[in-house]
C-alpha positions as CSV (number, residue, x, y, z in Angstrom):
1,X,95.6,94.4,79.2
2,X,92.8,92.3,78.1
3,X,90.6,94.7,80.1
4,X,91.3,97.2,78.0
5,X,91.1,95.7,74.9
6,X,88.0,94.4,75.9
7,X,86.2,98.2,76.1
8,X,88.0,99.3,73.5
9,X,85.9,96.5,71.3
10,X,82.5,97.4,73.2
11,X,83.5,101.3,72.1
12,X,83.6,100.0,68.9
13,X,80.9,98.0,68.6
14,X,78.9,100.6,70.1
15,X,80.1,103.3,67.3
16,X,78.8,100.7,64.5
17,X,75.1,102.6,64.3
18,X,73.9,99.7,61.8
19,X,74.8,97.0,64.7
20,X,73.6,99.2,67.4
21,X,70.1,99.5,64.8
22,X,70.3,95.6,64.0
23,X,70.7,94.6,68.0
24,X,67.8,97.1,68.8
25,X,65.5,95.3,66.1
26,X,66.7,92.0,67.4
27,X,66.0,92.9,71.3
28,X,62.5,94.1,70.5
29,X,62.0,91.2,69.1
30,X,62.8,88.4,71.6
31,X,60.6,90.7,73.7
32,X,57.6,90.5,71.3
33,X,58.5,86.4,70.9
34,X,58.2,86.5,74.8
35,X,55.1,88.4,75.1
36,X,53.4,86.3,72.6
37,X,54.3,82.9,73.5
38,X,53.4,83.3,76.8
39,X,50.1,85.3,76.2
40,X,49.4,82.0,73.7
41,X,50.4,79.8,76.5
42,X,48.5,81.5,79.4
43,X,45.6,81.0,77.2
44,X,46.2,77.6,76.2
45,X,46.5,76.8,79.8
46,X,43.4,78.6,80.8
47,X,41.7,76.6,77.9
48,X,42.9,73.3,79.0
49,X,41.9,73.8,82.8
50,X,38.6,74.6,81.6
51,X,38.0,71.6,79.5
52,X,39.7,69.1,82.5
53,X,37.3,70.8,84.6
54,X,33.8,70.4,82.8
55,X,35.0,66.6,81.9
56,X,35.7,66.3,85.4
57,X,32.1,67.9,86.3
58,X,30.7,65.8,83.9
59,X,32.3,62.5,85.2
60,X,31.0,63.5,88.7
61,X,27.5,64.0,87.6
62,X,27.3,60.9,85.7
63,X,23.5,59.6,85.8
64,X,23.3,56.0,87.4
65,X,25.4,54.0,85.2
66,X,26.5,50.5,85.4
67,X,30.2,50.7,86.2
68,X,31.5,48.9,83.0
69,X,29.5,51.3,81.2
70,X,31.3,54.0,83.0
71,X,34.6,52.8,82.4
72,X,33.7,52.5,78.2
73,X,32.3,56.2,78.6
74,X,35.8,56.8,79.9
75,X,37.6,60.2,80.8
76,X,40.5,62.5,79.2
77,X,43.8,63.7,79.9
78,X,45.6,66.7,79.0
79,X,49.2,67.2,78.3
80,X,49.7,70.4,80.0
81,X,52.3,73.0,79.0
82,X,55.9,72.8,80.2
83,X,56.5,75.7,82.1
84,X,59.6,76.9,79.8
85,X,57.5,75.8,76.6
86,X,57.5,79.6,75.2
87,X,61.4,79.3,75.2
88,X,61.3,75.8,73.3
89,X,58.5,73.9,72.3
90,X,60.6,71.2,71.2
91,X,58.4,68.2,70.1
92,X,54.7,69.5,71.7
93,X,53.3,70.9,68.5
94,X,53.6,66.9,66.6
95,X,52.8,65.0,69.5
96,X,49.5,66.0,70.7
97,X,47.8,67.0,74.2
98,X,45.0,65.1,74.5
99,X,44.6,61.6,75.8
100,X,41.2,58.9,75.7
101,X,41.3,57.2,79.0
102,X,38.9,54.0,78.7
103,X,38.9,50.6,79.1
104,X,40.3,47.7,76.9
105,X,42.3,49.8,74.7
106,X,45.5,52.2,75.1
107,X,45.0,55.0,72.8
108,X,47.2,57.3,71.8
109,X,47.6,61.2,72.0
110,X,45.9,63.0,69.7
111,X,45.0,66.8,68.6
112,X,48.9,68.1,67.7
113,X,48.6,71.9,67.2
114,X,50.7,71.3,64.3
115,X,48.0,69.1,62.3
116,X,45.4,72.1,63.3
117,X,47.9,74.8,61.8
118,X,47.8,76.3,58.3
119,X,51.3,78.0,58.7
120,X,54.0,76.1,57.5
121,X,57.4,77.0,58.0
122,X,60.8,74.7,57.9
123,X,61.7,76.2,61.3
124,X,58.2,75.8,62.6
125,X,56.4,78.3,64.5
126,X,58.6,82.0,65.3
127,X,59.6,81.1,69.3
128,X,62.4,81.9,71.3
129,X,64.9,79.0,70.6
130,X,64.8,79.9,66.9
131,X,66.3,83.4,67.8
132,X,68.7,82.0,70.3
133,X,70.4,78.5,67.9
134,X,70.0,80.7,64.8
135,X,69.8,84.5,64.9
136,X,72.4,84.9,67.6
137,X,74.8,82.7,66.4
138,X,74.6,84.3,63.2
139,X,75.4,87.6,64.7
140,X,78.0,86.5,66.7
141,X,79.5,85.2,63.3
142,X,79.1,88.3,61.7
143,X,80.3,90.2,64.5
144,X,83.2,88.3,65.2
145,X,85.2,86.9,61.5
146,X,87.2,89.9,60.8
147,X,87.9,90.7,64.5
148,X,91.3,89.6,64.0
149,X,92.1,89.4,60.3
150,X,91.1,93.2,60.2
151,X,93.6,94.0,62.6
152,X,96.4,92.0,60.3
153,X,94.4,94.0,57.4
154,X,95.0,97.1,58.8
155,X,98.3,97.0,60.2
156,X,97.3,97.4,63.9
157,X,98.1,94.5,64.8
158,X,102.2,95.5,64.8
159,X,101.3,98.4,66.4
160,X,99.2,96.4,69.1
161,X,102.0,94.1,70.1
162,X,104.7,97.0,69.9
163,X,102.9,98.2,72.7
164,X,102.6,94.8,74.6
165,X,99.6,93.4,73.4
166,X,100.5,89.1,73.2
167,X,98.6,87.6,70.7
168,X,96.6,85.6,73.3
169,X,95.2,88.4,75.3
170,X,94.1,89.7,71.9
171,X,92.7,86.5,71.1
172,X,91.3,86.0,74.7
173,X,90.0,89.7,74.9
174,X,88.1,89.7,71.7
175,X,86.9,86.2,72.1
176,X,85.2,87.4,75.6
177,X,83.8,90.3,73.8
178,X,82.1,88.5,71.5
179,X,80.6,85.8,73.9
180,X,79.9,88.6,76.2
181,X,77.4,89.6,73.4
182,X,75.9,86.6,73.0
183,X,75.9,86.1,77.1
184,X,73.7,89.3,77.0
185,X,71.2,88.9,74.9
186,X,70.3,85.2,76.3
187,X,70.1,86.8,79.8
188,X,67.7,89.6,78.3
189,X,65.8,86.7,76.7
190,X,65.7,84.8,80.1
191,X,64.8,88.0,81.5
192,X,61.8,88.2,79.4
193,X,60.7,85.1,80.3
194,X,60.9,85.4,84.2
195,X,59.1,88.8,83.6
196,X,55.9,87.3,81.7
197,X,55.8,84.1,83.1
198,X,57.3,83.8,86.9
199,X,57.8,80.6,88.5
200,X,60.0,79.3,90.9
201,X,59.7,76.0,89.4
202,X,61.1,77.4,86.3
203,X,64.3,78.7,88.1
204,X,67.0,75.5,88.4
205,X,65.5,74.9,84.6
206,X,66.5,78.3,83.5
207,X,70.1,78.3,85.2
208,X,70.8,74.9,83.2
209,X,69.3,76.4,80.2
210,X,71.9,79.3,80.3
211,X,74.4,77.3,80.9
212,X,74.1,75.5,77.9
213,X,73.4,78.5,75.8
214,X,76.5,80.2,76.8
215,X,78.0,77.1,76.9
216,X,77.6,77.0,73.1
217,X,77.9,80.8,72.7
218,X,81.3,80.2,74.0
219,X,82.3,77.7,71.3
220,X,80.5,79.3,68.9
221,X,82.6,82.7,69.9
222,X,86.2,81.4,70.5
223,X,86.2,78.9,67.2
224,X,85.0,82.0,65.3
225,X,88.1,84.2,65.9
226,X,90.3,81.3,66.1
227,X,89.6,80.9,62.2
228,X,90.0,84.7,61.9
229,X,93.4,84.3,63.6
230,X,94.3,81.8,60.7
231,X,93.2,83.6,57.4
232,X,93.7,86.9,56.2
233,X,91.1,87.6,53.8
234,X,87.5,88.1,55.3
235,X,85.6,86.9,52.3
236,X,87.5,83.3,52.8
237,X,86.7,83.4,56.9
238,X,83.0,84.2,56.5
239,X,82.6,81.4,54.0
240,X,84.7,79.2,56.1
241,X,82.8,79.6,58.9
242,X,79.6,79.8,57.5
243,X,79.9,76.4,55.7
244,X,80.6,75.0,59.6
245,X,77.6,76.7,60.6
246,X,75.0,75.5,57.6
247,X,76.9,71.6,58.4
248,X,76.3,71.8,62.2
249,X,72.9,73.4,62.4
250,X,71.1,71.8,58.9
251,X,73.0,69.4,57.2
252,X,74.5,67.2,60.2
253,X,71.5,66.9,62.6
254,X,69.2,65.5,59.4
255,X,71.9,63.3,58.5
256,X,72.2,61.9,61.7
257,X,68.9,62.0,62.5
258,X,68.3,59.3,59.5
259,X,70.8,57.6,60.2
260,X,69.7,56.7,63.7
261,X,65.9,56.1,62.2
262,X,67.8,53.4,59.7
263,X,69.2,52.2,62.8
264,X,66.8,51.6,65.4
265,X,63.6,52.0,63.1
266,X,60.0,52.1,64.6
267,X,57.5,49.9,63.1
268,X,54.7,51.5,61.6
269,X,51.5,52.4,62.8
270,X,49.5,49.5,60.7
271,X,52.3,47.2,61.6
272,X,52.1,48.2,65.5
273,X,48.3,48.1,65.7
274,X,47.9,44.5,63.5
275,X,51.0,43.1,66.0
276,X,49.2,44.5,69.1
277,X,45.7,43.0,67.9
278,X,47.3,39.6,67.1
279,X,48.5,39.5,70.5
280,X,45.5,40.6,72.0
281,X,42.6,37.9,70.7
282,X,45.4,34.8,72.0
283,X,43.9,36.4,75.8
284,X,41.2,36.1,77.5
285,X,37.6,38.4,76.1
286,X,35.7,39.7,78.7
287,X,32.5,40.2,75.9
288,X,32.6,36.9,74.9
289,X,30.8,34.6,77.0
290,X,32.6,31.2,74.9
291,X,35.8,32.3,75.2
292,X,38.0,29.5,76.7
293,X,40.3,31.8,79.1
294,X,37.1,33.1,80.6
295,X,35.9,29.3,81.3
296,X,39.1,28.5,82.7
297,X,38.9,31.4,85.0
298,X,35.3,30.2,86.0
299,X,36.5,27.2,87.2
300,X,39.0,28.7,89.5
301,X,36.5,31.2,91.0
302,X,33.8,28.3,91.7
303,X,36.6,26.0,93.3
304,X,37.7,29.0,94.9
305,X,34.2,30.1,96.7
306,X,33.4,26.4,96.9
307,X,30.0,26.7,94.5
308,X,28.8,25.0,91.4
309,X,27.4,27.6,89.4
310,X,27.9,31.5,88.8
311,X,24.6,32.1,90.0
312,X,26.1,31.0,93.2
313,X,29.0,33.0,93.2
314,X,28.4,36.2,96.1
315,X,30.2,38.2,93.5
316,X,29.7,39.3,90.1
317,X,32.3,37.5,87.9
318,X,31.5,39.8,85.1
319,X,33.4,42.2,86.9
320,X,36.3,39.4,87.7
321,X,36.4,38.9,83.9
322,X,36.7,42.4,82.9
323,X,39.5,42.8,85.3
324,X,41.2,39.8,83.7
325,X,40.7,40.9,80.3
326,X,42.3,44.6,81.4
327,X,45.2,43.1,83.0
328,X,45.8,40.9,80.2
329,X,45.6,44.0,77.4
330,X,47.8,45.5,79.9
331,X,50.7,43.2,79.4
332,X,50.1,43.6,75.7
333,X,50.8,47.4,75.6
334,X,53.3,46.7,78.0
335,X,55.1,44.9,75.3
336,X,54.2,47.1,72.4
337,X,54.6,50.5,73.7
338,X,57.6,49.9,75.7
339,X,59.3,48.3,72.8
340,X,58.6,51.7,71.0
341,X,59.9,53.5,74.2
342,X,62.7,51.4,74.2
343,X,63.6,51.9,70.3
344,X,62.8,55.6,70.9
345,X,65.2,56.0,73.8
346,X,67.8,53.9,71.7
347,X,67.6,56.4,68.9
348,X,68.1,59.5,71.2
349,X,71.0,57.9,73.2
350,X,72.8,57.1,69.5
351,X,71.6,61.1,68.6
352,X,73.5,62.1,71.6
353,X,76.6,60.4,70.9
354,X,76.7,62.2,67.5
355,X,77.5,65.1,69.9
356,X,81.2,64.8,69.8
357,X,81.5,66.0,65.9
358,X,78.6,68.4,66.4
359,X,78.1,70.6,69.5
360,X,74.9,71.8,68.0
361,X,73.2,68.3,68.5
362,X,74.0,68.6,72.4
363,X,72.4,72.2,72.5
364,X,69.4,71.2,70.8
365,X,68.9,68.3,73.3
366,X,69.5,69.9,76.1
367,X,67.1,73.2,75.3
368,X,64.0,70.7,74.5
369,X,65.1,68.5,77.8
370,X,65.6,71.7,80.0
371,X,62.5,73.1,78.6
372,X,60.9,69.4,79.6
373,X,59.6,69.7,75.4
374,X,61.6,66.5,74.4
375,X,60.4,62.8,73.8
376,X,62.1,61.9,77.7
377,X,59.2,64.3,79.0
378,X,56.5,63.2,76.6
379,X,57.2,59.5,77.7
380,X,57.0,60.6,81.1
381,X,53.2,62.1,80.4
382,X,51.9,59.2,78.7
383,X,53.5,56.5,81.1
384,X,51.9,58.7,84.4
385,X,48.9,59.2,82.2
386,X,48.6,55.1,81.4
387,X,49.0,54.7,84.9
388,X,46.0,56.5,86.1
389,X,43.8,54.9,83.3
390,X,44.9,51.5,84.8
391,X,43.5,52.3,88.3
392,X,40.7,53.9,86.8
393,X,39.4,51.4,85.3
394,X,40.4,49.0,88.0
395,X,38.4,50.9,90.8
396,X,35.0,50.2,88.2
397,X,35.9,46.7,87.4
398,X,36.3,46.3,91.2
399,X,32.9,47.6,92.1
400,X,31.4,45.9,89.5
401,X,32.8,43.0,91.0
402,X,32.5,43.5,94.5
403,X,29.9,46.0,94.8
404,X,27.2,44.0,95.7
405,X,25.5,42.6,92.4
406,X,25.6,39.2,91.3
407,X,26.7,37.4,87.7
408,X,24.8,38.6,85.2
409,X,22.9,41.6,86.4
410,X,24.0,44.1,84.3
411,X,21.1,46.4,85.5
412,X,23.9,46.8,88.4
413,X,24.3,50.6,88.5
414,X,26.3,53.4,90.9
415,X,25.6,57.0,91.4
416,X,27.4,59.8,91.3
417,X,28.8,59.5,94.8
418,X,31.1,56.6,93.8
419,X,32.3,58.6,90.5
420,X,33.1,61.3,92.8
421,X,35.2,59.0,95.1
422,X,37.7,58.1,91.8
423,X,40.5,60.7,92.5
424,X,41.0,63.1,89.1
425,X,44.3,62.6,86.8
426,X,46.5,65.1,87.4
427,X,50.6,65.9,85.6
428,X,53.2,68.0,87.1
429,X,56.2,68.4,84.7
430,X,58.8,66.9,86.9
431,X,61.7,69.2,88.4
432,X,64.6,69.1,86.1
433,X,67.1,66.7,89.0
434,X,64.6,64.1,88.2
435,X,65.8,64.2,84.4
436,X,69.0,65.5,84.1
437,X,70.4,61.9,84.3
438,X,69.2,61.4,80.5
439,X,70.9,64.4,79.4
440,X,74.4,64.0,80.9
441,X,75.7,62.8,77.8
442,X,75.1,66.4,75.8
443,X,76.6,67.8,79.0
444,X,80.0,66.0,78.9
445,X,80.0,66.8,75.1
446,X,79.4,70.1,75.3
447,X,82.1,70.9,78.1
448,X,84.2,68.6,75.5
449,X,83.9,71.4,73.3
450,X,84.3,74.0,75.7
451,X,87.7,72.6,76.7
452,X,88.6,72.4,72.8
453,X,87.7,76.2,72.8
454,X,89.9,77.5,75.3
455,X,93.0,74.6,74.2
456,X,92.5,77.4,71.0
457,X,94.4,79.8,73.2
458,X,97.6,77.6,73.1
459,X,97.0,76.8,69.4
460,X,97.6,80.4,67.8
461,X,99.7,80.7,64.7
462,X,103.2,82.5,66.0
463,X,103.7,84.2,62.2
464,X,100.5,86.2,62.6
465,X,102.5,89.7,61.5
466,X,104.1,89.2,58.2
């Protein structure tokens, strides 16, 4: 029976020219969206290997430099695109994709497409995830609020259970129907995005990300023509459920979102940068030849090699005292930038708890995480990144130490065989097992609302026919 109700509601739909006209429109464009994005990503990419590649030249073909000078001249690293980033760019356009590797200082990302763009638009830049969280849902609202109040409306629905028809498999069939719709025009998005941009990579990311999509499409779907079960007058449904709609997808997440800023709030940049420098003149300054750290760490190196002077020393302490002065900045954006990690983390986990009144919250986290666009994968970049610069700068300050020149002789200089020998940075998004611990939370929430979707079934009003 709910077979048959099913294609009789695809018969219908398909008789609706204006939906059949609407869903065309809509199709042609997730494939434009598809083509577009991942043309604008292709060349993005392209552009970004390019510049890694002549800064990587350049670095190898470095004149005869002293090493410490090498490691102020310094390299770059680029935030490369997620391989799903033309389904959701999630945070990438504020957060920047390019990264100062030097010594002495941590800097931070810079060049965010969004500061470079004159469009501005309170959904951001036209890309697939607006389509699927907004468009879609809306058509599945649409599509599905009179589905059972216009049977009541129209008398059918006597007739219907005359011949059989239990109010659940009506509810079940047209439920399926709907979700069906939704299912299908994800996969055709998904589709497009295998066509234009195949990866195997991409593939565990892209059965999680339909998952969650249907996942949602299926609340969305069954909550829809529960309500419709409950009211009689379309007019009142369609507000009812557009009013849930506007408070899950605008009003909820911005609420929430300030309250978790109130709650675990980041200090600001001049606060950050004035704490960070405090911290950083009570070490040890590897340009200041006074400084009493540095004098304390003379003594240790003479006792150590058994000498009386510097002079003496059969390496170059300069290079000992850069070192120091690294490892002791180190510990200093260890404390700074992982208390903003920590504090950023804090405020997601709280985000994600918010998931139980709002199933919407839960989708939205798990696209951007799926699509490795969220602040988990953006941490991951910038702590791989800092990483690198640390034994970067490490192998200079090591040769400048123990490379064969003595305290003081800055005239100390390698060639371009020894820049060669410093391995290049390089990012691979990590594969999606690595990450989906952080996301488990909008998992269990979203199946929470699943479950709450099909309890509907045993929840329908036994005086439907009146």
């Amino acid at each position: 029976m709910i077979i048959n109700i099913f294609k009789n509601e695809c018969k219908n739909f398909t008789r609706n020219k204006i939906l059949v006209y609407l869903n065309i429109i809509l199709i042609v464009s997730l494939f434009s969206i598809a083509w577009v994005s991942n043309k604008k990503n292709n060349n993005q990419k392209n552009l970004q290997e390019t510049a890694q590649n002549k800064i990587r030249k350049q670095w190898e073909n470095l004149s005869p430099m002293n090493p410490h000078g090498a490691a102020h001249y310094g390299s770059y690293a680029f935030k490369p695109l997620n391989i799903l980033n033309s389904l959701d760019q999630g945070i990438n356009d504020v957060t920047g994709n390019v990264l100062k590797l030097e010594g002495h200082v941590r800097n931070e990302i810079v060049y965010s497409e969004a500061s470079q763009s004159i469009s501005i638009s309170k959904f951001g830049k036209l890309q697939a995830s607006i389509i699927l969280q907004y468009v879609i849902p809306i058509m599945i609202i649409f599509i599905s609020f009179g589905s059972i109040s216009k049977e009541k409306t129209l008398g059918r629905i006597k007739l219907l259970i005359l011949q059989g028809v239990t109010m659940k498999n009506l509810f079940i069939a047209k439920s399926l129907f709907i979700w069906s719709y939704g299912l299908l025009l994800l996969i055709i998005t998904l589709f497009f995005q295998i066509y234009f941009s195949p990866n195997i990579d991409s593939i565990p990311r892209l059965i999680f990300f339909l998952f969650s999509y249907g996942a949602y499409y299926f609340i969305l779907s069954f909550l829809t023509v529960y309500i419709s079960t409950l009211l009689n007058n379309n007019a009142s449904i369609l507000t009812f459920i557009l009013s849930i709609w506007i408070l899950w997808t605008i009003f909820l997440p911005k609420i929430f979102g300030n309250i978790v800023e109130k709650t675990y709030p980041l200090p600001s940049r001049q606060t950050l940068e004035l704490k960070m420098t405090e911290d950083r003149s009570k070490g040890i300054d590897g340009h200041n030849p006074f400084d009493e750290k540095r004098n304390e760490l003379k003594t240790k190196y003479l006792a150590q090699y058994e000498v009386d002077s510097l002079s003496q020393l059969p390496i170059n302490f300069d290079g000992i005292v850069m070192q120091a002065d690294e490892e002791f900045g180190n510990s200093i954006w260890d404390k700074h930038f992982g208390n903003n990690n920590y504090l950023l983390k804090k405020q997601k986990n709280m985000y994600q708890l918010l998931g139980i009144i709002n199933p919407f919250i839960s989708l939205q986290n798990l696209s951007m995480g799926i699509c490795g666009s969220d602040m988990i994968h953006h941490i991951d970049f910038l702590e791989k990144s800092e990483k690198y610069r640390r034994y970067f700068i490490k192998k200079l300050n090591n040769k400048h130490a123990f490379g064969g020149s003595k305290t003081g002789d800055w005239s100390f200089k390698v060639n371009s065989d020894f820049f060669r020998s410093i391995d290049a940075f390089s990012y691979t998004t990590p594969k999606i097992n690595t990450k989906i611990k952080n996301y488990i939370i909008d998992i269990i929430f979203l199946f929470f609302w699943v479950i709450i979707s099909i309890s509907l079934i045993f929840r329908l009003p036994k005086n439907i026919i009146k």
